[in-house]
KOLKOL-218859 format. One line per field, with one value per atom (N, C-alpha, C): residue number from 1; atom name; x, y, z. Coordinates in steps of 0.05 Angstrom, whole numbers, plus 5000, padded with zeros to 4 digits. Layout:
BEGIN
resi NUM,...
name CA,...
c1 X,...
c2 Y,...
c3 Z,...
REM end
This chain:
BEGIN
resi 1,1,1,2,2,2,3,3,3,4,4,4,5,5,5,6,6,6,7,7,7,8,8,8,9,9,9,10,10,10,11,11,11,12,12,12,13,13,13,14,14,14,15,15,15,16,16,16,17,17,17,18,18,18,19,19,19,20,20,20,21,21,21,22,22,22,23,23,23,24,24,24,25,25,25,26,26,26,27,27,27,28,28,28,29,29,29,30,30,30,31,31,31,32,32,32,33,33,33,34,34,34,35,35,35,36,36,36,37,37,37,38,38,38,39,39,39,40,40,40,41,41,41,42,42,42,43,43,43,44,44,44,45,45,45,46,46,46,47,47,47,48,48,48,49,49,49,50,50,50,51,51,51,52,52,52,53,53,53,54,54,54,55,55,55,56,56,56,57,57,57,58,58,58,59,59,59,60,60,60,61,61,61,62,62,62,63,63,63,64,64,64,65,65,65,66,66,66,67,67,67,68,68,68,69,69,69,70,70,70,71,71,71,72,72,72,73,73,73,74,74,74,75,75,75,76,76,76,77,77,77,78,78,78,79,79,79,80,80,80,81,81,81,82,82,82,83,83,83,84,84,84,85,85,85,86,86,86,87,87,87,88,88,88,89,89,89,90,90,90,91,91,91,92,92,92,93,93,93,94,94,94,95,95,95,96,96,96,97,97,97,98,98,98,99,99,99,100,100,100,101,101,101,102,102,102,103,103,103,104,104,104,105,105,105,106,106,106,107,107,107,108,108,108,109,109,109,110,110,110,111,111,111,112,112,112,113,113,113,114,114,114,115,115,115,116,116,116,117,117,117,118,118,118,119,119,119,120,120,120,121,121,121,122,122,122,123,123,123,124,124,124,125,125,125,126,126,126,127,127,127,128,128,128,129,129,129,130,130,130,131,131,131,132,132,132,133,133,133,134,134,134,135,135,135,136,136,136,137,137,137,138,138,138,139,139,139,140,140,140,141,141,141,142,142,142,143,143,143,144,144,144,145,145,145,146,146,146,147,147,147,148,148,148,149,149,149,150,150,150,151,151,151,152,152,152,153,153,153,154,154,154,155,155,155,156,156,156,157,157,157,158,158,158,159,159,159,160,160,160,161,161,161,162,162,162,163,163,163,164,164,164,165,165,165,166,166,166,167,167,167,168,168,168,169,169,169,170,170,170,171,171,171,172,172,172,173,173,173,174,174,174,175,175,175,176,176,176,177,177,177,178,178,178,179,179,179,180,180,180,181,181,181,182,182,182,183,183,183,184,184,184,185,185,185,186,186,186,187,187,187,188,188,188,189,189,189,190,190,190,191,191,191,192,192,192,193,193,193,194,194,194,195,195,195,196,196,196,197,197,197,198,198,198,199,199,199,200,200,200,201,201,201,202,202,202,203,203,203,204,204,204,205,205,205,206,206,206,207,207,207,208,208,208,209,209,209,210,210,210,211,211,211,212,212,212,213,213,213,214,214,214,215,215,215,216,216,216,217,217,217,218,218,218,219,219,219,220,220,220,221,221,221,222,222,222,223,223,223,224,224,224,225,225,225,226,226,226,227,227,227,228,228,228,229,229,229,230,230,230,231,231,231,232,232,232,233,233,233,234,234,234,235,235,235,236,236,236,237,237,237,238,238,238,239,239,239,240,240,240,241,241,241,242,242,242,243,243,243,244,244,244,245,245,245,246,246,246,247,247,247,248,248,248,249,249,249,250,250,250,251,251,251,252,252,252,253,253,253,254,254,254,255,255,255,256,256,256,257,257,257,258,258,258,259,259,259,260,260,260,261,261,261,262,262,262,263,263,263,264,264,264,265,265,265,266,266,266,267,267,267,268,268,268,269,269,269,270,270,270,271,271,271,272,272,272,273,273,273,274,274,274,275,275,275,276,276,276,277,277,277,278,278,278,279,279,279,280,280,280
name N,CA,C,N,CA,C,N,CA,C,N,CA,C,N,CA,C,N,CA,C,N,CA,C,N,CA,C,N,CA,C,N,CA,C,N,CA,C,N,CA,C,N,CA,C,N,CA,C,N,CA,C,N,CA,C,N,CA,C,N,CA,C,N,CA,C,N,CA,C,N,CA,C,N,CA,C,N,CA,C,N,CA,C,N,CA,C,N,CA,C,N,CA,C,N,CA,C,N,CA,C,N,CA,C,N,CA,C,N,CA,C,N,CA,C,N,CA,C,N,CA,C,N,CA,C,N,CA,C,N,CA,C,N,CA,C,N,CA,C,N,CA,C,N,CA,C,N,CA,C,N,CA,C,N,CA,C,N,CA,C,N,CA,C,N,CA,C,N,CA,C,N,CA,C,N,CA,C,N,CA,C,N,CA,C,N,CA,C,N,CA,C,N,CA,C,N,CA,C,N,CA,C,N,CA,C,N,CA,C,N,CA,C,N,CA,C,N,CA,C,N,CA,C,N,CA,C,N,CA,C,N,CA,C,N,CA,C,N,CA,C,N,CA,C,N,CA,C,N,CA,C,N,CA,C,N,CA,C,N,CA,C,N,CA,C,N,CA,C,N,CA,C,N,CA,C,N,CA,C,N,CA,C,N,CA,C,N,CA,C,N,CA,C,N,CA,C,N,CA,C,N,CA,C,N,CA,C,N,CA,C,N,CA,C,N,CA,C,N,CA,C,N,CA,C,N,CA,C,N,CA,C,N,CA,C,N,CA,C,N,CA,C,N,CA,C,N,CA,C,N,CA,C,N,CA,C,N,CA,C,N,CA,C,N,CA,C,N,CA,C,N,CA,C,N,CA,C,N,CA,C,N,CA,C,N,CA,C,N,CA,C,N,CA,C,N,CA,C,N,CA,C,N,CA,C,N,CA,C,N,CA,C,N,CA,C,N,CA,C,N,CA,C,N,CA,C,N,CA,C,N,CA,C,N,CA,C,N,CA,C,N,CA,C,N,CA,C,N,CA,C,N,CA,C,N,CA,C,N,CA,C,N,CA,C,N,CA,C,N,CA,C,N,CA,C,N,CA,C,N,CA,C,N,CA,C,N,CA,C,N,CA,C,N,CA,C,N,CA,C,N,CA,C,N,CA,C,N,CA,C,N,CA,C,N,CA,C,N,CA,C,N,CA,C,N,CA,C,N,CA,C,N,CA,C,N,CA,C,N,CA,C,N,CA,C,N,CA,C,N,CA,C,N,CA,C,N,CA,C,N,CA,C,N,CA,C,N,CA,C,N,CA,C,N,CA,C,N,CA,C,N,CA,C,N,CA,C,N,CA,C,N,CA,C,N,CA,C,N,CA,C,N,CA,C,N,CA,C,N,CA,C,N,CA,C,N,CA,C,N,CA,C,N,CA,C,N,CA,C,N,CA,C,N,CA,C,N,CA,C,N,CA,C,N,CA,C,N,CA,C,N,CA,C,N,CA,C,N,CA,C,N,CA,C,N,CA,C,N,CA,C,N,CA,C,N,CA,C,N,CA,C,N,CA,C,N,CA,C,N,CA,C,N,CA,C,N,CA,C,N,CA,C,N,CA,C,N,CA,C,N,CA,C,N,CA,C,N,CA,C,N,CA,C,N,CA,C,N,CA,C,N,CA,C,N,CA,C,N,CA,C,N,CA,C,N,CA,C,N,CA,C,N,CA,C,N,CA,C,N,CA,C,N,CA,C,N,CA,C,N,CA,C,N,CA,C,N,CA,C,N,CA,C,N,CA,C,N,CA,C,N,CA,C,N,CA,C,N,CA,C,N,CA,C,N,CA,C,N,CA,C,N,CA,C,N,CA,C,N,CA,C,N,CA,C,N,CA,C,N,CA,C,N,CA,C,N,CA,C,N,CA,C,N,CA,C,N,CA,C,N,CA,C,N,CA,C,N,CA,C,N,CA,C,N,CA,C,N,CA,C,N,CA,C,N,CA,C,N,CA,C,N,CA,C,N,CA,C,N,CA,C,N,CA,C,N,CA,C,N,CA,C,N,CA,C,N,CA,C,N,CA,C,N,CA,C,N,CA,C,N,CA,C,N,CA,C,N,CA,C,N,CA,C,N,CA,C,N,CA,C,N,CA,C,N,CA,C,N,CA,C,N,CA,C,N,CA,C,N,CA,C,N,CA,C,N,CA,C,N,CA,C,N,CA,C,N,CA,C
c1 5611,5621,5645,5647,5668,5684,5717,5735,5756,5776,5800,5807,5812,5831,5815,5790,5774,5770,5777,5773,5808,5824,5848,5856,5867,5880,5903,5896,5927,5954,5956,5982,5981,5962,5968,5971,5964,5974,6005,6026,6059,6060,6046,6048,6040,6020,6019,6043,6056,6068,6102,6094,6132,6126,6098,6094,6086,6103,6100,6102,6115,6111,6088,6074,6051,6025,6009,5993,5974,5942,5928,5931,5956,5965,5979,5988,6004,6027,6041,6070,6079,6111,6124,6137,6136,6146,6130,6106,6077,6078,6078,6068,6095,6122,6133,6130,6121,6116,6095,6074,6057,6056,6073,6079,6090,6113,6126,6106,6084,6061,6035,6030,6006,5985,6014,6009,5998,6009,6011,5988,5962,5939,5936,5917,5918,5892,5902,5894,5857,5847,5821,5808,5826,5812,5807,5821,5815,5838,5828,5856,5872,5897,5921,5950,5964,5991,6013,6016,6034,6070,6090,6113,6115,6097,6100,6096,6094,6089,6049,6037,6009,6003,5981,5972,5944,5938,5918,5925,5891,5880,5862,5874,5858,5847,5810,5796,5785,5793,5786,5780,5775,5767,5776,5787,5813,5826,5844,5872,5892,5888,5899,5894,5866,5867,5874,5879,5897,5929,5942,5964,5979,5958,5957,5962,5944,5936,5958,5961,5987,6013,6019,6044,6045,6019,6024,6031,6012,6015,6047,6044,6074,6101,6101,6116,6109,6093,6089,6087,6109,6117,6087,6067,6054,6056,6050,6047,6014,6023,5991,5988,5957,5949,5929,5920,5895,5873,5854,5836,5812,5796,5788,5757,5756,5728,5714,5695,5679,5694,5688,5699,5730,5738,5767,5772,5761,5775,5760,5740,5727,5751,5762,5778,5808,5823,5844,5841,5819,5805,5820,5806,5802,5830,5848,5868,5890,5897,5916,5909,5880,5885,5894,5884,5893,5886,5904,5892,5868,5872,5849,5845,5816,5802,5805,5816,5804,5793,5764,5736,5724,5725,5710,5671,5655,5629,5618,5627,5622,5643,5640,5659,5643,5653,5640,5643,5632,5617,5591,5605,5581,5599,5580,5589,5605,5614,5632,5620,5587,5569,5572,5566,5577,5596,5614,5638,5644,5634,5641,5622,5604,5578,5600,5608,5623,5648,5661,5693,5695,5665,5660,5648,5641,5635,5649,5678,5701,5712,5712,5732,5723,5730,5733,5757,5747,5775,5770,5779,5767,5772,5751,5746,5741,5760,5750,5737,5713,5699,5699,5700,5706,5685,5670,5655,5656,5647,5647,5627,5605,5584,5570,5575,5567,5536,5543,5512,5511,5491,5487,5481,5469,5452,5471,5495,5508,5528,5534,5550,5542,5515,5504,5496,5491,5489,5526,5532,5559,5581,5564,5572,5549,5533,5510,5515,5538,5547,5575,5589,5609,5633,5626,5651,5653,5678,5694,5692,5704,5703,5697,5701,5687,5698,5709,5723,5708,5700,5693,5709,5711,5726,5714,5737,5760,5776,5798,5813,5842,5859,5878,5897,5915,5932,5942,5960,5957,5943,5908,5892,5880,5888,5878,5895,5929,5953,5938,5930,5929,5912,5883,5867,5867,5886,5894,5905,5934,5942,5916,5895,5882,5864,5855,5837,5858,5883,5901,5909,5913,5918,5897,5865,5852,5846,5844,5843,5865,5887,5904,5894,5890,5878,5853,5844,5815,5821,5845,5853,5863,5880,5892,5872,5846,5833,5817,5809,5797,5806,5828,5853,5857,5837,5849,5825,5820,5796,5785,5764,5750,5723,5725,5699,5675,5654,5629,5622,5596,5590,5575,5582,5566,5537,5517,5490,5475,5454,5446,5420,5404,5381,5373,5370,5363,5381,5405,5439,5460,5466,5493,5517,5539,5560,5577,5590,5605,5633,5647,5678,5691,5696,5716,5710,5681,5670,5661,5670,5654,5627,5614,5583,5569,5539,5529,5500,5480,5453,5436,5411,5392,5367,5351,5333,5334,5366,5372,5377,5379,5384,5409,5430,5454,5443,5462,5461,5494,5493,5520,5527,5546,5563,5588,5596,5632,5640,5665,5697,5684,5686,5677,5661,5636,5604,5612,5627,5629,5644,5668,5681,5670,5651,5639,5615,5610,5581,5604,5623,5638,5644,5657,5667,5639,5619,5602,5583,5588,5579,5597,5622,5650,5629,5619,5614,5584,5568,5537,5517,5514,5494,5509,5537,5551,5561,5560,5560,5590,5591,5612,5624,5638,5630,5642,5644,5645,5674,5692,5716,5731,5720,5726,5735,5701,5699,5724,5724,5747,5768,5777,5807,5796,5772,5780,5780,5761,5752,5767,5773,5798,5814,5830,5852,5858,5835,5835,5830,5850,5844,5834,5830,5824,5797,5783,5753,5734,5753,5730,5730,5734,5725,5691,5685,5669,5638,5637,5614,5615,5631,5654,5630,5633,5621,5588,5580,5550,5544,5546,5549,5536,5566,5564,5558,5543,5514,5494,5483,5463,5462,5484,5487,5476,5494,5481,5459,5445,5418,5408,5409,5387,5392,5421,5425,5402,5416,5415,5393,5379,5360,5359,5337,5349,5354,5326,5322,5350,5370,5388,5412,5415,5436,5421,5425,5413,5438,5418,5443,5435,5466,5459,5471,5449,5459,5478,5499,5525,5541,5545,5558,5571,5554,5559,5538,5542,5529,5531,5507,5507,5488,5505,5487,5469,5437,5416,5413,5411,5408,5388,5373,5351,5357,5332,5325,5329,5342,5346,5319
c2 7153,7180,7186,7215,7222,7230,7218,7228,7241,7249,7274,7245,7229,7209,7197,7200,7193,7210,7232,7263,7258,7248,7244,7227,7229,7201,7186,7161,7151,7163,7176,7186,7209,7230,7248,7242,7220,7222,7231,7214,7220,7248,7271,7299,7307,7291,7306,7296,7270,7269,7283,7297,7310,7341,7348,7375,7380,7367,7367,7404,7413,7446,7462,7452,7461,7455,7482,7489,7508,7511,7524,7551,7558,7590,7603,7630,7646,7640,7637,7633,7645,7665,7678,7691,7671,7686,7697,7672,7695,7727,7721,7750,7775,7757,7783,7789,7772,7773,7794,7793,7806,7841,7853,7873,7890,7863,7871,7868,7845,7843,7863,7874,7885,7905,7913,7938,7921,7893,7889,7876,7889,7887,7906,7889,7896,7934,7937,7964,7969,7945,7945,7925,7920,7911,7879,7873,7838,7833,7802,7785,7779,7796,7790,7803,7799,7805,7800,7816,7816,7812,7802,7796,7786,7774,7770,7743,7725,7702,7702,7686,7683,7671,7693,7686,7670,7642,7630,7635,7631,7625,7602,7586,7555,7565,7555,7556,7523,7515,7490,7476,7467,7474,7439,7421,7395,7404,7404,7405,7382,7355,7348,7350,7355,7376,7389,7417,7437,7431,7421,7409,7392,7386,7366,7392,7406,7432,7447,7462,7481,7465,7442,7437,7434,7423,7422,7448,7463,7492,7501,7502,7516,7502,7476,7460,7472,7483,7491,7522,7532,7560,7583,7575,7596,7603,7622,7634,7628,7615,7605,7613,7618,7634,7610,7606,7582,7596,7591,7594,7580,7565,7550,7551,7573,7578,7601,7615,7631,7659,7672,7701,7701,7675,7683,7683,7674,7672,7694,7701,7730,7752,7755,7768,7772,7753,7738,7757,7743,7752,7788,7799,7828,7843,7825,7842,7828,7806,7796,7801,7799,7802,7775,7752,7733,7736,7721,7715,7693,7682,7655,7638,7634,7619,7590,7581,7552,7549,7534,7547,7519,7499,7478,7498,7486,7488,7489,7468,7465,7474,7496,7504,7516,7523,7527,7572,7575,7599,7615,7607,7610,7596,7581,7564,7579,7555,7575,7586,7581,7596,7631,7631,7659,7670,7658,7668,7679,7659,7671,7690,7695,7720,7747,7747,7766,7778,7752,7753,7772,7762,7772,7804,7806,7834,7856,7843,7862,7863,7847,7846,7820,7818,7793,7774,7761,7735,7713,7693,7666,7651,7631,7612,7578,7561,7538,7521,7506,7510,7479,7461,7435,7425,7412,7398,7363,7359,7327,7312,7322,7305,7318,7293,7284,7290,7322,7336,7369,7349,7375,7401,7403,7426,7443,7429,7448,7461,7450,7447,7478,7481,7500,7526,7512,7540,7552,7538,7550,7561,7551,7567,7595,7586,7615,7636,7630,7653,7665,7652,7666,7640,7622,7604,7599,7588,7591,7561,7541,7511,7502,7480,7451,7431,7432,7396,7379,7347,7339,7320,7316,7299,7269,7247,7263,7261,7282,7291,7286,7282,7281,7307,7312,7344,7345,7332,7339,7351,7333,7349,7379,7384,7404,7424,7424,7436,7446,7420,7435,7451,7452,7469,7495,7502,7531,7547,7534,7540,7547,7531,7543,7555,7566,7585,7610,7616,7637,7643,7627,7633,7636,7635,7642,7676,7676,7709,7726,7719,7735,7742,7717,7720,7744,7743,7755,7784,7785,7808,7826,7809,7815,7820,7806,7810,7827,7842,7866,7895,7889,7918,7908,7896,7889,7902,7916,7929,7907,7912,7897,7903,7896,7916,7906,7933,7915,7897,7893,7878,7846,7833,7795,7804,7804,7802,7776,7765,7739,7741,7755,7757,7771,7770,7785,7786,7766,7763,7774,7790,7810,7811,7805,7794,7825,7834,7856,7842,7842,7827,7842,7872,7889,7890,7893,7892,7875,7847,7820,7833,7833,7843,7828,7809,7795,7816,7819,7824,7806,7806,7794,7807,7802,7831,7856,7878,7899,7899,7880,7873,7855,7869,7857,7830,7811,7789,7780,7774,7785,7745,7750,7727,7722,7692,7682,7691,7696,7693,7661,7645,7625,7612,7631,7619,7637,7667,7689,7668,7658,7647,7621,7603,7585,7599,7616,7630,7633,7656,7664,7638,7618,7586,7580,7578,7575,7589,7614,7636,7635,7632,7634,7610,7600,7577,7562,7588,7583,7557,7551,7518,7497,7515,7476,7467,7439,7430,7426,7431,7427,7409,7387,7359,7381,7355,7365,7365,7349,7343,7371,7380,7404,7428,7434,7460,7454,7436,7431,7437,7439,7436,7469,7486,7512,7531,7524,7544,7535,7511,7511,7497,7495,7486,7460,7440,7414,7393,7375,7357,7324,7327,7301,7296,7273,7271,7269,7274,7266,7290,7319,7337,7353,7327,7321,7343,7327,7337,7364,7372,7405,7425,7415,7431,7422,7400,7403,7418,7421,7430,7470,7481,7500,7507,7490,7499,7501,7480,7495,7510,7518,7547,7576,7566,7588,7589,7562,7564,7582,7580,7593,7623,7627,7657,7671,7660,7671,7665,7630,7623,7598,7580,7549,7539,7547,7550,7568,7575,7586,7562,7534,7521,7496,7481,7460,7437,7417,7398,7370,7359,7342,7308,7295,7279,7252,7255,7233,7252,7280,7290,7317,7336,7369,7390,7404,7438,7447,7464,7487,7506,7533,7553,7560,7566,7570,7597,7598,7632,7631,7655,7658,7656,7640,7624,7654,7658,7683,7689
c3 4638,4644,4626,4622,4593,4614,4610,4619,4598,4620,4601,4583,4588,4572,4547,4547,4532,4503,4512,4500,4483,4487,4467,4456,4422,4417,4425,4426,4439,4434,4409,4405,4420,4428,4439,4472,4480,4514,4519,4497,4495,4501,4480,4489,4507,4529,4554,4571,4570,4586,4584,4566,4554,4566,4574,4575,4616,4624,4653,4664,4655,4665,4658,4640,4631,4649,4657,4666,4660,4665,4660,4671,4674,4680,4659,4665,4642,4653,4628,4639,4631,4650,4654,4629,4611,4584,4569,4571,4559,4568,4597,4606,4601,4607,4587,4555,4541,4515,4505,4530,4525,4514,4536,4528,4494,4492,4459,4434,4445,4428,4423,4442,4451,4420,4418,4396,4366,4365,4340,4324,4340,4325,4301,4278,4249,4254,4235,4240,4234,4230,4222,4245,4260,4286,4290,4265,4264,4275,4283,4296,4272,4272,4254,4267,4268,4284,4264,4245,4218,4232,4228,4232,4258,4277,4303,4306,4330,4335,4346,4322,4336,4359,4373,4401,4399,4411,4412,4438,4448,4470,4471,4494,4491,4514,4515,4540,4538,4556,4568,4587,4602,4636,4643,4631,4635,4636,4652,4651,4635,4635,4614,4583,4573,4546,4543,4564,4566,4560,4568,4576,4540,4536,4511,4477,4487,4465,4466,4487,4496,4486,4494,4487,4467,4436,4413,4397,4406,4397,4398,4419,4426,4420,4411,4388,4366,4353,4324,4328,4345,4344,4348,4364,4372,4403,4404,4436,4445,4484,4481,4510,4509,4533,4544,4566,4572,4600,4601,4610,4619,4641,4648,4654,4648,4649,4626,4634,4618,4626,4653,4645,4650,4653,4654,4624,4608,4581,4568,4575,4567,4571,4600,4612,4593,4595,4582,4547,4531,4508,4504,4514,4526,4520,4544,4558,4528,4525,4511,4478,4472,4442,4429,4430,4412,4386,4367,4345,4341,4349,4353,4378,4376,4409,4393,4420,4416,4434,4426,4451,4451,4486,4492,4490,4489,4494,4523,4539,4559,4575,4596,4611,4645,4669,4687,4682,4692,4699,4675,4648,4635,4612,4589,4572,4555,4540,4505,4485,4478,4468,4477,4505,4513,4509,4519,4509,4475,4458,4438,4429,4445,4432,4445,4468,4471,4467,4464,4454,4421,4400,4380,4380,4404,4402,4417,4419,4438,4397,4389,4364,4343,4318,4305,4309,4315,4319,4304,4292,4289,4309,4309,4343,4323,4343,4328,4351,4359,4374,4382,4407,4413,4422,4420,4430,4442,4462,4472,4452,4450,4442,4405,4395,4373,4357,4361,4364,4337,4327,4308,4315,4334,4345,4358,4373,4383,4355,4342,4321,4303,4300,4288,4301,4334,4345,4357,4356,4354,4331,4305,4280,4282,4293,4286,4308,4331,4345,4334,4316,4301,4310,4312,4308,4280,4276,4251,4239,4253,4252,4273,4281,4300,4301,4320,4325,4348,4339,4361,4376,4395,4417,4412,4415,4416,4384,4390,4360,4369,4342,4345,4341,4360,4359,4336,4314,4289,4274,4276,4258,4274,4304,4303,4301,4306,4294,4272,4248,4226,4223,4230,4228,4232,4256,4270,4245,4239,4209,4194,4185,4156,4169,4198,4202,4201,4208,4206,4181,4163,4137,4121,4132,4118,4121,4151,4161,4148,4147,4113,4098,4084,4059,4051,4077,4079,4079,4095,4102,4062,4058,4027,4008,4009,3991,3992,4026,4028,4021,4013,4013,3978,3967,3944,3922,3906,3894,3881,3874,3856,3846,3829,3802,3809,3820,3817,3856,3846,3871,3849,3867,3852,3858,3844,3844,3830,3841,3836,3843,3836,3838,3862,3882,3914,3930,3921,3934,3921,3936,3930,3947,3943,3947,3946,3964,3958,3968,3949,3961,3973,3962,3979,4007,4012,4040,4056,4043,4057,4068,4053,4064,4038,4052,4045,4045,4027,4028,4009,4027,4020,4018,3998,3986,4002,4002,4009,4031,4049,4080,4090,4106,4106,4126,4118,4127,4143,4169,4188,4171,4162,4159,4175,4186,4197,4167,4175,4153,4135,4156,4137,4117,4130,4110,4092,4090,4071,4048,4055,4039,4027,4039,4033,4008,4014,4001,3970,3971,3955,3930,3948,3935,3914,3931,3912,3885,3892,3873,3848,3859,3829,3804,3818,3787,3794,3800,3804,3792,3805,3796,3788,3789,3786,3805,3810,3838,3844,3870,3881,3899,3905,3922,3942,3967,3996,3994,3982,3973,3970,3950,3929,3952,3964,3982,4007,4010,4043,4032,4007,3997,3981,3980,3970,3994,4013,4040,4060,4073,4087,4091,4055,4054,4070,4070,4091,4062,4055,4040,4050,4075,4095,4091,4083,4078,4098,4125,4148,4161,4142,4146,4139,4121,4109,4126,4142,4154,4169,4168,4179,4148,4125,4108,4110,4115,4120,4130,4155,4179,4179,4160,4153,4126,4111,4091,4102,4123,4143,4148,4165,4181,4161,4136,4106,4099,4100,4095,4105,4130,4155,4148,4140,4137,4114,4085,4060,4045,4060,4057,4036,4045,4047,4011,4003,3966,3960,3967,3953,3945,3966,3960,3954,3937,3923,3937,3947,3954,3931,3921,3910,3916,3930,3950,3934,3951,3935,3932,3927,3913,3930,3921,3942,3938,3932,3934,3917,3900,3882,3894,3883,3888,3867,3874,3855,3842,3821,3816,3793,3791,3787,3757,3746,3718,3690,3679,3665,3644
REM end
C-alpha cells in the first residue's frame, strides 16, 4: 500500500515538520490577499500576474503532501492556495485565478484529468501534473488534456520548486513573444507554424497545442532534421538541465506525435529528435 511518506524524499519530511500551521485550508492572509490580487490578470486571459506575487494552487487530497508543497512554495515567495479534491479545486480555480495548478491525478470527487479539462476551459493556466504510479498512459493522457509537465512520486521539493519557476518563466516568455511581430508564418510542407499566434496547422486544420508541445514543436523546427538530444531540448523548452528529466521530453514527443502526426518527428535512438520536412 502507497503511503503519504512514501510519496516524499527523505529530505523533504524536515519541511513538513517546520510547517506545523499549515493546512489544506485558505489562510487568512491568502484570503486577504485575494482581494489586492484579483484584478491582476494579463489582459489576454492567460495566467500571468505582472508585478505581483504568483498564485499556485496545489490540489492534493494528503495532507502531508499538501503540507510539504505549501511550505516549499511559500519559502520561495509564492502565494498558495490548496484543495483536496476535484470541485473544490475546480471551485478555488474559478474564484482565485492562479497562475499555476499543481494537479495530483488521483483525487476524490472527480479525478485531476477533470479537473484540468475544465480548469482549461474557464482560462489557460499551466498545470504541472503528479502522479503516484510509474505509468505512461497516464502521463500522456494528462499531457493530451493540457498539462504542461509531470512529476512522478515520489519527488524531491527542490526539483519541483524548480520546475514551477521554468513553467512561469516560460508563460512570459510566451507571453513576450506573442506581442512581439514576426515575418511570415514557418511552413514545412502541410505544417505551419504561426509564432505571433501560437497556432499550429496541419493540412489547413488547426491543431490545439500545450504552451509546451508549441514550444517543443517550435525547438525543433528552428533547425529541421538536425537532431536534437534529449539533453539539448530540456535545457531549450524548460530550462531543466537535470538528465532525469529525460523522459519528461519522451513523454511529450508522443504527445506531438499523436497531434501533428507520428512521420513528422524522426527519433534517433541514443541520441534525440528531428523534425522531418518534406524532401525539396
Amino acid at each position: 500500500m502507497v503511503t503519504a511518506r512514501t510519496l516524499l524524499t527523505d529530505a523533504d519530511h524536515s519541511s513538513v515538520k517546520r510547517s506545523h500551521g499549515i493546512t489544506p485550508t485558505i489562510p487568512e492572509s491568502t484570503l486577504q490577499g485575494r482581494a489586492m490580487e484579483q484584478t491582476h490578470t494579463s489582459q489576454n486571459g492567460t495566467a500571468a500576474t505582472p508585478g505581483a506575487q504568483r498564485r499556485v494552487l496545489v490540489v492534493e487530497d494528503d495532507p502531508t503532501i499538501v503540507d510539504a508543497i505549501a511550505a516549499r512554495l511559500r519559502a520561495e515567495g509564492f502565494l498558495v492556495q490548496t484543495a483536496g479534491d476535484g470541485p473544490a479545486a475546480v471551485d478555488t480555480a474559478e474564484a482565485w485565478q492562479p497562475d499555476l495548478l499543481i494537479l495530483d491525478i488521483m483525487l476524490p470527487g472527480f479525478d485531476g484529468l477533470e479537473v484540468c479539462r475544465r480548469v482549461q476551459a474557464q482560462r489557460p493556466v499551466p498545470v504541472l501534473m503528479l502522479t503516484a504510479r510509474d505509468d505512461e498512459t497516464d502521463m500522456l493522457v494528462g499531457l493530451g488534456v493540457g498539462a504542461d509537465d509531470y512529476m512522478t512520486k515520489p519527488f524531491s521539493m527542490r526539483e519541483l520548486a524548480a520546475r514551477v519557476h521554468v513553467l512561469l518563466r516560460r508563460v512570459e516568455r510566451a507571453v513576450v513573444a506573442a506581442s512581439t511581430p514576426r515575418s511570415g508564418i514557418l511552413r514545412l510542407g502541410e505544417l505551419e507554424i504561426d509564432h505571433a499566434q501560437r497556432r499550429v496547422r496541419v493540412h489547413n486544420e488547426d491543431v490545439h497545442l500545450t504552451p509546451t508541445e508549441f514550444d517543443l514543436l517550435v525547438c525543433l523546427a528552428n533547425t529541421p532534421r538536425a537532431v536534437l538530444s534529449r539533453e539539448q531540448l530540456l535545457a531549450e523548452v524548460w530550462d531543466w538541465a537535470d538528465a532525469s528529466g529525460t523522459r519528461t521530453v519522451d513523454s511529450h514527443i508522443k504527445a506531438l506525435r499523436r497531434k501533428i502526426g507520428a512521420e513528422r518527428i524522426r527519433t534517433v535512438h541514443g541520441v534525440g529528435y528531428a523534425l522531418e520536412t518534406p524532401t525539396p
